[in-house]
RODO-668944 format. One record per residue: residue number from 1; y, z, x of N, C-alpha, C, O in turn. Coordinates in steps of 0.001 Angstrom, whole numbers, plus 500000, padded with zeros to 6 digits. Atoms other than C-alpha are relative to their C-alpha. Layout:
% residues N
   i   n.yy   n.zz   n.xx  ca.yy  ca.zz  ca.xx   c.yy   c.zz   c.xx   o.yy   o.zz   o.xx
 NUM      Y      Z      X      Y      Z      X      Y      Z      X      Y      Z      X
...
This chain:
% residues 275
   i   n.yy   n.zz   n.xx  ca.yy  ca.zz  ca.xx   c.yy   c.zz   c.xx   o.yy   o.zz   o.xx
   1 498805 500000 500845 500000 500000 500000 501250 500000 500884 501192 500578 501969
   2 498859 500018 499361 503614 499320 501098 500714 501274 500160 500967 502073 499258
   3 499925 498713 499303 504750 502003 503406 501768 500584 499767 502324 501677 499879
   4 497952 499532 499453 508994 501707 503359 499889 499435 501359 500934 498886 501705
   5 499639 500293 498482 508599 500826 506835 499613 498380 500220 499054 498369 501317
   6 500838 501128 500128 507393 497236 506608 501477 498951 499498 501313 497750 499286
   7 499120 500803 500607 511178 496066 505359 500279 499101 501206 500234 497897 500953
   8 499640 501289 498574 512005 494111 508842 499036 499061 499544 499488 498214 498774
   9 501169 500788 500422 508699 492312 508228 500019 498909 499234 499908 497695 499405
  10 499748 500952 500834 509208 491318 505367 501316 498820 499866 501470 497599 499895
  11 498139 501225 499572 512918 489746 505553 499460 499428 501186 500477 499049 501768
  12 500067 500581 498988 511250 488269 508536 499963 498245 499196 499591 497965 498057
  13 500315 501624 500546 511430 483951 508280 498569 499612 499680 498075 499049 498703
  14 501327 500237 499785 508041 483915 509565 498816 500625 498389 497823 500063 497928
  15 500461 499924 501593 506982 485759 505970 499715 499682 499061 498842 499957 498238
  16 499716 500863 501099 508239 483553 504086 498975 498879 499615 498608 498079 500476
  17 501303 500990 500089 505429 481375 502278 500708 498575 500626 501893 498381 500895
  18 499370 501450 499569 506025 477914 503419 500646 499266 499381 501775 498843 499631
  19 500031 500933 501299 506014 476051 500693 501916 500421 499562 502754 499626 499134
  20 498918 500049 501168 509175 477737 499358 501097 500125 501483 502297 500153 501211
  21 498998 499664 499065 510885 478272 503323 500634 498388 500676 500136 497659 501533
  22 499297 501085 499766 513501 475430 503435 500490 499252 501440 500829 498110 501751
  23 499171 499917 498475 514676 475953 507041 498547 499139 500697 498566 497990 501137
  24 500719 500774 499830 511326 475221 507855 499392 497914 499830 499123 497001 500611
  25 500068 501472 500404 510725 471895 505575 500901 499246 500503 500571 498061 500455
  26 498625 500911 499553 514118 470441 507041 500050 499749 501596 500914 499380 502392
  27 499373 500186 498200 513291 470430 510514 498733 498236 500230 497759 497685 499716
  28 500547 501467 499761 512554 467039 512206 498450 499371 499908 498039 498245 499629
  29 501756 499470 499475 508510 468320 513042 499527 499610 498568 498384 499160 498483
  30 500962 500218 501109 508073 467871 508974 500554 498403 499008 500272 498018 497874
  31 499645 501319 500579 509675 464497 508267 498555 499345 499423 498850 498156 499302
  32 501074 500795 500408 506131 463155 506975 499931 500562 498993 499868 499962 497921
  33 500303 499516 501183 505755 466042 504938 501347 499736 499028 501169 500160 497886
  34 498886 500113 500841 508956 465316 503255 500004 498676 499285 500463 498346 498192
  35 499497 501489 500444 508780 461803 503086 498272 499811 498669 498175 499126 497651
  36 500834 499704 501076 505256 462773 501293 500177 500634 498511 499626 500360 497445
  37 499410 498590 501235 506899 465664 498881 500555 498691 498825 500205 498777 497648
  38 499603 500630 500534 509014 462176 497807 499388 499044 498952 499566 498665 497795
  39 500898 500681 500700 506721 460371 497065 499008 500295 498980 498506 499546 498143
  40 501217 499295 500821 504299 462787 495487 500618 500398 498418 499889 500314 497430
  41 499421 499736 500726 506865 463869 493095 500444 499232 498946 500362 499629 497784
  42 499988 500985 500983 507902 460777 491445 499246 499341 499472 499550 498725 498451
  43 501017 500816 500357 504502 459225 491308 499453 501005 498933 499215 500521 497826
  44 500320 499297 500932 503366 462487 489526 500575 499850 498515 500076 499329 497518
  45 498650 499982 501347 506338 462901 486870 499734 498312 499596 499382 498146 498428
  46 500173 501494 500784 505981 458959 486194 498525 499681 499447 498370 498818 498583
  47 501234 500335 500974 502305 458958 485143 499744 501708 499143 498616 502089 498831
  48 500274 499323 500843 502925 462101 483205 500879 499488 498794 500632 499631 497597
  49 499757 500818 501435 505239 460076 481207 499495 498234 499711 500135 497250 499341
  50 500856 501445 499774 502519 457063 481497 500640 498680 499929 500298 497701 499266
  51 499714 501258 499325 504875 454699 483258 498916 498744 500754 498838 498736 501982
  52 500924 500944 499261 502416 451922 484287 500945 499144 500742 500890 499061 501969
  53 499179 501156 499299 505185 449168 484904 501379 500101 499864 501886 501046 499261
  54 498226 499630 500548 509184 448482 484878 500267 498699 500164 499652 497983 500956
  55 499359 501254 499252 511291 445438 484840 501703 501174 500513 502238 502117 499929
  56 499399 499763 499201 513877 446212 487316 501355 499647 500076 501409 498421 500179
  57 498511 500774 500274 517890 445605 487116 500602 500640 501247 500590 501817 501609
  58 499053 500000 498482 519848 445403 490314 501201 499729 499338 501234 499623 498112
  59 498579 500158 500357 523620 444832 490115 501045 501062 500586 500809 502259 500750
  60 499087 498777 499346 526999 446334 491693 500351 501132 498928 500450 500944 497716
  61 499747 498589 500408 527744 449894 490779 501885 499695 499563 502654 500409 498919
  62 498443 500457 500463 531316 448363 490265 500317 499205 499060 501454 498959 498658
  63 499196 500331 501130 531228 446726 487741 500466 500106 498695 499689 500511 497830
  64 499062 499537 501117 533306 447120 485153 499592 500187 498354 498864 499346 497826
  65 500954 499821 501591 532365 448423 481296 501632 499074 499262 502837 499179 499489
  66 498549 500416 500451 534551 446173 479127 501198 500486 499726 502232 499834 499874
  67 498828 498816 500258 536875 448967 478196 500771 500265 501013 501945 500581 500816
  68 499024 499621 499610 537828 449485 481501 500553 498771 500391 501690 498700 500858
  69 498996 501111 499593 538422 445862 482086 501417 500073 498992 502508 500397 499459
  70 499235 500162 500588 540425 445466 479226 501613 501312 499842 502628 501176 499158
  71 499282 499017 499284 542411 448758 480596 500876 499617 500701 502016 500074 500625
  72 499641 500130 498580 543234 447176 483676 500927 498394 499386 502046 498263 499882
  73 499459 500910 500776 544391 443886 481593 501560 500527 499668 502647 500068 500017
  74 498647 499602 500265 546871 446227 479990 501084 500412 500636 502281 500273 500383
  75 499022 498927 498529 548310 448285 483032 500296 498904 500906 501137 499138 501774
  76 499512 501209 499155 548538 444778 484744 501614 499578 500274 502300 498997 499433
  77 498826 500487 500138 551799 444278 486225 500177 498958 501485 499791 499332 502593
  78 500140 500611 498614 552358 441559 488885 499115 498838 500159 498208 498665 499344
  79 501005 501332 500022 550629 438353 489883 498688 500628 500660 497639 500003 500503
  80 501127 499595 499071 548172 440616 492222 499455 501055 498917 498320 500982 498447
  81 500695 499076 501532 547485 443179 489405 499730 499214 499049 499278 499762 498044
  82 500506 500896 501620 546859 440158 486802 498671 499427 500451 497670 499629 499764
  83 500882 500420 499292 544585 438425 489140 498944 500737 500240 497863 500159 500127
  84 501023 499168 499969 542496 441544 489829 499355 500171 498297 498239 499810 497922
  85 500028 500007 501326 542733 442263 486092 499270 498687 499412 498774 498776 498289
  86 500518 501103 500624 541416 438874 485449 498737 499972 500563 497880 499545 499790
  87 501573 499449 499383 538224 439688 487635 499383 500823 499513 498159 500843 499384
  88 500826 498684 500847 537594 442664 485946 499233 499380 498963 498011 499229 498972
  89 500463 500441 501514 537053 441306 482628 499308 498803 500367 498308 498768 499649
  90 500965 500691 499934 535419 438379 483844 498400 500967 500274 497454 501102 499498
  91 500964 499173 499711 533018 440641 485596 499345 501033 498893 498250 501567 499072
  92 500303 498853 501411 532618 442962 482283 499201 499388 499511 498172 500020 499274
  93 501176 500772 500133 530651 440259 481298 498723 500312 500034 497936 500388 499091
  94 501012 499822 499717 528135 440978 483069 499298 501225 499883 498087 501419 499984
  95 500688 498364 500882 527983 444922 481766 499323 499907 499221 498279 500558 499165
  96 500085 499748 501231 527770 443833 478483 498413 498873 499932 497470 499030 499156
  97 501478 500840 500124 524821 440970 479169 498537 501406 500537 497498 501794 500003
  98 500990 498861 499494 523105 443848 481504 499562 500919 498768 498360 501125 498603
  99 499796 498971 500916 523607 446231 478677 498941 499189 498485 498450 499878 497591
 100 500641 500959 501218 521823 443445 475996 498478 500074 500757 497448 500480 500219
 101 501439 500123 499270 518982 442954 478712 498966 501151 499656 497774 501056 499365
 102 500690 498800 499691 518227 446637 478820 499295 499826 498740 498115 499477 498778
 103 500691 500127 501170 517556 446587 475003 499115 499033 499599 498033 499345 499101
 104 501377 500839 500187 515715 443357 474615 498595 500271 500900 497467 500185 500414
 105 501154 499512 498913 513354 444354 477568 499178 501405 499147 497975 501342 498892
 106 500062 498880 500272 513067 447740 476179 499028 499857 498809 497940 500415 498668
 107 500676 499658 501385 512201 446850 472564 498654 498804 499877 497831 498773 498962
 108 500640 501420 499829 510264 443480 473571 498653 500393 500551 497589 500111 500001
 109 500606 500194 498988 508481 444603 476689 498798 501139 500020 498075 500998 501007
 110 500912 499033 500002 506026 447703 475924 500651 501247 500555 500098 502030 501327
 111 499357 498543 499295 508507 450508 476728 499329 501365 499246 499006 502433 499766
 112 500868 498831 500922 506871 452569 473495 499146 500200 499712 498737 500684 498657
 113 502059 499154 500075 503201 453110 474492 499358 499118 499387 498295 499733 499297
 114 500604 500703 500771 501776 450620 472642 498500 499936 499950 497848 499728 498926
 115 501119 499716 499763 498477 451118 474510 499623 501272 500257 500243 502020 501012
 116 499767 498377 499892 497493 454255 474373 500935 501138 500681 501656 501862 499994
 117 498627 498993 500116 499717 456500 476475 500723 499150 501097 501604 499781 501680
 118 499462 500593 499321 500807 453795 478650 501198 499142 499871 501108 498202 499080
 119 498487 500787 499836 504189 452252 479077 500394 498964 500918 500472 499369 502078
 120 500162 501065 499345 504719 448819 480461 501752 499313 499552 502321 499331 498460
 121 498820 500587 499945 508080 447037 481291 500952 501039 499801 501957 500798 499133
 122 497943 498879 500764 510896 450340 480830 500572 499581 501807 500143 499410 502948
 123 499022 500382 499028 513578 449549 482864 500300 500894 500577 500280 502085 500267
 124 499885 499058 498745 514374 450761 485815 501102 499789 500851 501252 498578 501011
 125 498956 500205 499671 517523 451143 487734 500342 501059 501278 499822 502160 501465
 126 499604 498852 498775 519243 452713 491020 500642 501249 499585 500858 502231 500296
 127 499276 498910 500457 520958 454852 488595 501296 500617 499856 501731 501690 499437
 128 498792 500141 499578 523837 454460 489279 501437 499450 499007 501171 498792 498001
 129 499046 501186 500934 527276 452931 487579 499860 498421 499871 498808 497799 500018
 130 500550 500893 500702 527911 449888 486426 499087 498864 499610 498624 498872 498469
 131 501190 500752 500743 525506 447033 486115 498455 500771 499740 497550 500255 499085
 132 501163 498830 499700 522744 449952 486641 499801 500983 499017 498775 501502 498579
 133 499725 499183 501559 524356 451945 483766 499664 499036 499078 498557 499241 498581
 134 500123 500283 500642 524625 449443 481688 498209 499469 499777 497848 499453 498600
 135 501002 500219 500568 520980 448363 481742 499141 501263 499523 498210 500991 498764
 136 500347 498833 500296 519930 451939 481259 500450 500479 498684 499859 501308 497992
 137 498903 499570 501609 522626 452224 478041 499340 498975 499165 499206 499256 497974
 138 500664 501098 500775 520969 449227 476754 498544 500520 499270 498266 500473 498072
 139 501009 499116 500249 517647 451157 476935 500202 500925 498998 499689 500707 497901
 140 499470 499032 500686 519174 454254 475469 500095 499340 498616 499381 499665 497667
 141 499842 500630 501169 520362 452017 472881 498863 499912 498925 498904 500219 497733
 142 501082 500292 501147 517068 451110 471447 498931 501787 500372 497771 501548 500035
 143 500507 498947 500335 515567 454967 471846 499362 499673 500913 498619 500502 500388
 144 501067 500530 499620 513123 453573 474402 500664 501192 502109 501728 501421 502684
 145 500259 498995 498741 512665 455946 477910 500482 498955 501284 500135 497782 501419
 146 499865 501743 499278 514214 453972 480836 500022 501171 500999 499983 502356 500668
 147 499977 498944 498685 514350 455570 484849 501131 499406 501062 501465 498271 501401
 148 498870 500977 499143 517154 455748 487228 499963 500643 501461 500560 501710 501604
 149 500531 499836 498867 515915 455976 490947 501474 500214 501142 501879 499460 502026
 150 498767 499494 498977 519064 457809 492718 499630 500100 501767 498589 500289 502396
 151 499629 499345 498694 520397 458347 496145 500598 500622 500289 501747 500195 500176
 152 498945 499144 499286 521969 461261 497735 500596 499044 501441 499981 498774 502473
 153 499215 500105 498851 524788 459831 499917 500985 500815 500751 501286 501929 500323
 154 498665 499268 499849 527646 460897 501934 501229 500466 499024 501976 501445 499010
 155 498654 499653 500491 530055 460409 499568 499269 500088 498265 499441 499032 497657
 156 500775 499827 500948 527941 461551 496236 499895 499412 499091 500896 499496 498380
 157 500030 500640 500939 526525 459302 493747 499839 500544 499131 499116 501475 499485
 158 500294 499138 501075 526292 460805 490605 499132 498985 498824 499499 497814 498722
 159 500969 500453 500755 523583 459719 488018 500818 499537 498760 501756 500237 498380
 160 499701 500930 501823 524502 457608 484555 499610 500897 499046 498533 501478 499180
 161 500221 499071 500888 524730 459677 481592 498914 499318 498644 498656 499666 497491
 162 501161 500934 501126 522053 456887 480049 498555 500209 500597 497607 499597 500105
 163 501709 500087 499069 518799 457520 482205 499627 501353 499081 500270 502255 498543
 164 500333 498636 500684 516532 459816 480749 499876 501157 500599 499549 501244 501782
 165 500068 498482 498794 516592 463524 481783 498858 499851 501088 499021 499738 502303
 166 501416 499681 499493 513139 463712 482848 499458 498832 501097 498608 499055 501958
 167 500456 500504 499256 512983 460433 484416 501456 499545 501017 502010 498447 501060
 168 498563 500685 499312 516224 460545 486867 499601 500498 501161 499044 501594 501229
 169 500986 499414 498809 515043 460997 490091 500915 500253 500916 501940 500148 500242
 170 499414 500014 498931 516975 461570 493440 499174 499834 501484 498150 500510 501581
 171 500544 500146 498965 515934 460510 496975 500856 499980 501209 502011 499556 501212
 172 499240 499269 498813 517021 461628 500239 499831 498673 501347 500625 498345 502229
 173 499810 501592 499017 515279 458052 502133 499330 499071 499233 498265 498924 498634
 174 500074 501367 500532 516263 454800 501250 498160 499390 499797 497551 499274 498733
 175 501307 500358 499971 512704 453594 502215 498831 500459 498710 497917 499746 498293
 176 500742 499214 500905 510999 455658 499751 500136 500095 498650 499442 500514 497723
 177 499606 500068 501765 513097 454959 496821 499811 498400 499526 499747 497921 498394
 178 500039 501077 500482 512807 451646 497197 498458 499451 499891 498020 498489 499260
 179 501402 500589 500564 509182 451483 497380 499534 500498 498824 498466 500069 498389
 180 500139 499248 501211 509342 453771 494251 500140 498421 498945 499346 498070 498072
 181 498912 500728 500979 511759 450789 492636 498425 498453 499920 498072 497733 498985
 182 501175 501041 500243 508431 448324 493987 498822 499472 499283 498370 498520 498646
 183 501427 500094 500288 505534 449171 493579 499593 499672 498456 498662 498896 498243
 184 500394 500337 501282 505357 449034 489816 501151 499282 499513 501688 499869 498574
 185 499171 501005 500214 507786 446430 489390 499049 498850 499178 497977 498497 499669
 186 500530 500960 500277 506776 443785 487040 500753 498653 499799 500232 497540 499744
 187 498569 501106 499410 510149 441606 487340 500862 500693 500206 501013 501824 499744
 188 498510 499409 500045 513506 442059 488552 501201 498798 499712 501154 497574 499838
 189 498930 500829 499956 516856 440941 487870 501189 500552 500605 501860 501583 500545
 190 498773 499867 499093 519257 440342 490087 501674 499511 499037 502095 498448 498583
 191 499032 500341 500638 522528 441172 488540 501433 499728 501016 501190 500252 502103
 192 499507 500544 498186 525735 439771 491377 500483 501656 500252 500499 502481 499338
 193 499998 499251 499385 526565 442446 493517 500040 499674 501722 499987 498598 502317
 194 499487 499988 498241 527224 443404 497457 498662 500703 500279 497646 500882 499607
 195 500877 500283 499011 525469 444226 500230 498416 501212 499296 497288 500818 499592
 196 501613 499443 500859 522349 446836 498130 499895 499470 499419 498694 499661 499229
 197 500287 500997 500912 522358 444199 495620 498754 498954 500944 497540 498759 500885
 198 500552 501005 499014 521565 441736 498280 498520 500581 500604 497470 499946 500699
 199 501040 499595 498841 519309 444155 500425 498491 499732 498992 497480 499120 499334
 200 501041 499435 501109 517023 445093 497083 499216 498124 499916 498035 497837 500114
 201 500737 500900 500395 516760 441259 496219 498957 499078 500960 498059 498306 500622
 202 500837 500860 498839 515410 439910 499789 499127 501429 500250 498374 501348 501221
 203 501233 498770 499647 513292 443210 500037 498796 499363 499000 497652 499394 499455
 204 500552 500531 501243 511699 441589 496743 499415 498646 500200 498233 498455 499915
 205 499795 501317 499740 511829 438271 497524 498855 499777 501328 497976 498916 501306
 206 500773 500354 498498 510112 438560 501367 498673 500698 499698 497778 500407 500491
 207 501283 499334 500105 507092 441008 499727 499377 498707 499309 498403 498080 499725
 208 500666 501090 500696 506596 438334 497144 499058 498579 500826 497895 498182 500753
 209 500195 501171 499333 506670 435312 499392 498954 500100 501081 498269 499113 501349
 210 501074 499497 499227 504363 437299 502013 498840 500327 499631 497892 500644 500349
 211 501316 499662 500695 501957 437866 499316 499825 502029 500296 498830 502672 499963
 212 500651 498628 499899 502366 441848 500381 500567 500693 498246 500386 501802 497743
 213 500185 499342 501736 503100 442587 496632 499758 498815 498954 500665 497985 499015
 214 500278 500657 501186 501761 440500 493618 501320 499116 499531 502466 499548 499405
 215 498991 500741 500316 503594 437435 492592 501209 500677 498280 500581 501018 497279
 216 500005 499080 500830 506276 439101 490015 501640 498719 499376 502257 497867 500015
 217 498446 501413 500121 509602 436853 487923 500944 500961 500674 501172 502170 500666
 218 498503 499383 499509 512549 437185 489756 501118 499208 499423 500956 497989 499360
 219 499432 500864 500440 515546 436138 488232 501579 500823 500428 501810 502027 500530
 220 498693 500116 499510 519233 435804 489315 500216 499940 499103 499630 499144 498368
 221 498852 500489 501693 521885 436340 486148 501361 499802 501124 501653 500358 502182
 222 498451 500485 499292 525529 434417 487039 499284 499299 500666 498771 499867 501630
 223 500130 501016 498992 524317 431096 488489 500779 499649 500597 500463 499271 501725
 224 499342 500304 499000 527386 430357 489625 500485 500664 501184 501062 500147 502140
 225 499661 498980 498875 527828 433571 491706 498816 499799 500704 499205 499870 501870
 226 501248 500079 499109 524073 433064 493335 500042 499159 500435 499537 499119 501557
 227 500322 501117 499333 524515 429636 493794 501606 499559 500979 501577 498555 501690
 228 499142 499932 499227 528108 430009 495472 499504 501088 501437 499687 500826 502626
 229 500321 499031 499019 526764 433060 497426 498979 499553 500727 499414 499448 501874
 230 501258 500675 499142 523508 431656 498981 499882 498488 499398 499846 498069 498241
 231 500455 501444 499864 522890 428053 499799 498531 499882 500512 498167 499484 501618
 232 501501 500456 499666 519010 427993 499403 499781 498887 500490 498794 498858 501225
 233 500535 501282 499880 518897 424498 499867 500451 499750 501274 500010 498716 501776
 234 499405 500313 498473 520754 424642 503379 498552 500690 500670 497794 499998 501350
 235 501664 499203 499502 517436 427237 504327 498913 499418 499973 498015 499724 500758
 236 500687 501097 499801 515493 424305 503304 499914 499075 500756 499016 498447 501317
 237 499289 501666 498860 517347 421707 505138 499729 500570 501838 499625 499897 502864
 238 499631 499629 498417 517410 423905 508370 497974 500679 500412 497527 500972 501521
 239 501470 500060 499073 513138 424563 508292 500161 501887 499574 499399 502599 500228
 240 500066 498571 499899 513803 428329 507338 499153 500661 498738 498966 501877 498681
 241 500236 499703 501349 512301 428509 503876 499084 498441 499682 499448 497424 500272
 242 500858 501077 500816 509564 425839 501951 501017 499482 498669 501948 500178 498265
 243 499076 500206 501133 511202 423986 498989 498945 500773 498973 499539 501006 497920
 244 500538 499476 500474 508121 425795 497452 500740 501459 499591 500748 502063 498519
 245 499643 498328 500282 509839 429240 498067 501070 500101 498429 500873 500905 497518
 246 499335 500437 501382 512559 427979 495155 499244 500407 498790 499819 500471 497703
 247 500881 499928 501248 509894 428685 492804 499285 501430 499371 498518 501762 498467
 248 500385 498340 500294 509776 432531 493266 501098 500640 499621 501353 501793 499969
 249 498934 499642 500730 512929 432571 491150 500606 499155 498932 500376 497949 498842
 250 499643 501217 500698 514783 431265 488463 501610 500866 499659 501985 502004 499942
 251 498121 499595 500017 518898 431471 487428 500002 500306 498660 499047 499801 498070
 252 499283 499943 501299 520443 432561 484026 501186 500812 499621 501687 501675 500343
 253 498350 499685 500470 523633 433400 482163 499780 500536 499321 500668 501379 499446
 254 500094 499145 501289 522527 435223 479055 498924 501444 500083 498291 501711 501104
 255 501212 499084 499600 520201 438143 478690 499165 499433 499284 498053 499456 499810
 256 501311 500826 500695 518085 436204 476229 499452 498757 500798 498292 498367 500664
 257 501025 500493 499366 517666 433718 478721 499533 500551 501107 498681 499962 501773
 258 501154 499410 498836 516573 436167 481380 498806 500505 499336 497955 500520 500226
 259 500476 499480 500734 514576 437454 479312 498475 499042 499439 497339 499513 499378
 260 500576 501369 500378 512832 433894 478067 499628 499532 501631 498596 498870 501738
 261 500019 500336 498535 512991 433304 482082 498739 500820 500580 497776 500505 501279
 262 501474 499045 499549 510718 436341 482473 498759 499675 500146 497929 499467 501031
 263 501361 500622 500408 508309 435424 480265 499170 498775 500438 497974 498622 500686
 264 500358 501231 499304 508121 432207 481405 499727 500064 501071 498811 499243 501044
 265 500364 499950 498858 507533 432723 484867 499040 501539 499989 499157 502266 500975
 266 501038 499465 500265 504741 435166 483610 499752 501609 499915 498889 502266 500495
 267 500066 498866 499472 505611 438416 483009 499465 500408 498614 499824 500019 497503
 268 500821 499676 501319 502934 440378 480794 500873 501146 498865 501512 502173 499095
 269 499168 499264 500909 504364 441641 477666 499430 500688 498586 499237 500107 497518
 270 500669 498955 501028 502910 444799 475538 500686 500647 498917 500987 501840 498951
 271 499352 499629 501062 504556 444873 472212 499653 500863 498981 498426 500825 498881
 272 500612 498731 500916 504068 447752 469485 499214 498957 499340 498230 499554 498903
 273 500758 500209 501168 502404 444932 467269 498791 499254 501333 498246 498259 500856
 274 501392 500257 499168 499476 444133 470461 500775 498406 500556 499841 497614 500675
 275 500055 501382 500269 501146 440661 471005 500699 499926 501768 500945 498839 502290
């Protein structure tokens, strides 16, 4: 039995069970176990809410919800404030298509169990603001469970008030969230965006084409921003790419035709009525 004399001991670090002694887990010696803890954690929590698959929405965290374009419209003063202002709202666009996607995917794609407790196609997102929100609000929209695969950065991202509680995750390395965002990927769409937009879609793009993950649709929304931003056909011309590789993507402007784009380039789809 505990004596009174045994208090050093105990307040000792070395006491402390492991499992719960932080100082410990954070030192360089357990980077495996950490990068395990990451992994173990989200794979658990996602087949307790019998996530099988996701389609996937990329897109900048900047862009704009129509409201605040049409904000920035009003407060416009100046040829350089009209001009930005006129980007916005073009770009809002692409909230409000993201934001349509989430829900057709959602209510289309097997987000509500249809097979027994399994869930196929809920959308999935970095979690983040805008094109990331909005496909997550889209979700929300139709009642349907969607997941938003965070990062702790320097300067703190804060999670979308559309992801579901239970499935909002946070990750500490890149590497780990993005093989989270992979592995059960059954398409993605690339909505335009900067340089994580970019990274996510050639991370996607080079597994596919390498055969190290299952052929899956990929689809670019804003053809004219993908096809101003990359010149595939120069990657052809220069021996860097097959004109075959062209064929592990396709372009669209609407969410009904990404959506129709999906399907078409074969993505399986588990609807409440079996179809």
């Amino acid at each position: 039995m505990p004596t009174g004399n045994d208090i050093a001991q105990r307040r000792a670090r070395s006491y402390k069970l492991a499992a719960l002694d932080q100082d410990v887990l954070l030192r360089d010696e357990l980077r495996g176990v950490r990068f395990d803890l990451e992994y173990s954690k989200a794979e658990l929590l996602l087949r307790d809410w019998g996530i099988r698959s996701t389609v996937i929405v990329f897109g900048s965290a900047r862009t704009p919800t129509p409201e605040q374009a049409e904000a920035a419209m009003v407060q416009a003063q100046g040829d350089v404030a009209q001009a930005v202002a006129e980007r916005l709202r073009r770009q809002a666009v692409f909230y409000t298509e993201a934001r349509t996607l989430g829900r057709i995917v959602s209510e289309r794609g097997g987000a509500f169990s249809p097979h027994d407790r399994w869930r196929d196609n809920v959308i999935a997102t970095g979690g983040g603001p805008g094109v990331m929100e909005a496909a997550n609000r889209g979700a929300a929209d139709a009642g349907a469970p969607n997941i938003g695969f965070n990062i702790s950065l320097p300067h703190e991202q804060e999670p979308n008030p559309y992801t579901t509680p239970e499935l909002t995750f946070q990750f500490h390395y890149f590497g780990m969230r993005k093989m989270h965002l992979a592995m059960r990927a059954n398409a993605l769409v690339v909505f335009p965006g900067g340089f994580g937009t970019l990274d996510e879609l050639f991370e996607i793009l080079t597994l596919v084409q390498t055969g190290k993950a299952p052929k899956a649709p990929i689809v670019l929304f804003g053809s004219a921003y993908w096809r101003r931003l990359i010149d595939f056909d120069f990657l052809i011309e220069e021996g860097m790419i097959v004109p075959e590789d062209l064929s592990l993507f396709a372009y669209a402007d609407t969410a009904e035709d990404a959506w129709l784009a999906m399907v078409r380039l074969g993505l399986p789809v588990h609807t409440p009525d079996g179809h």
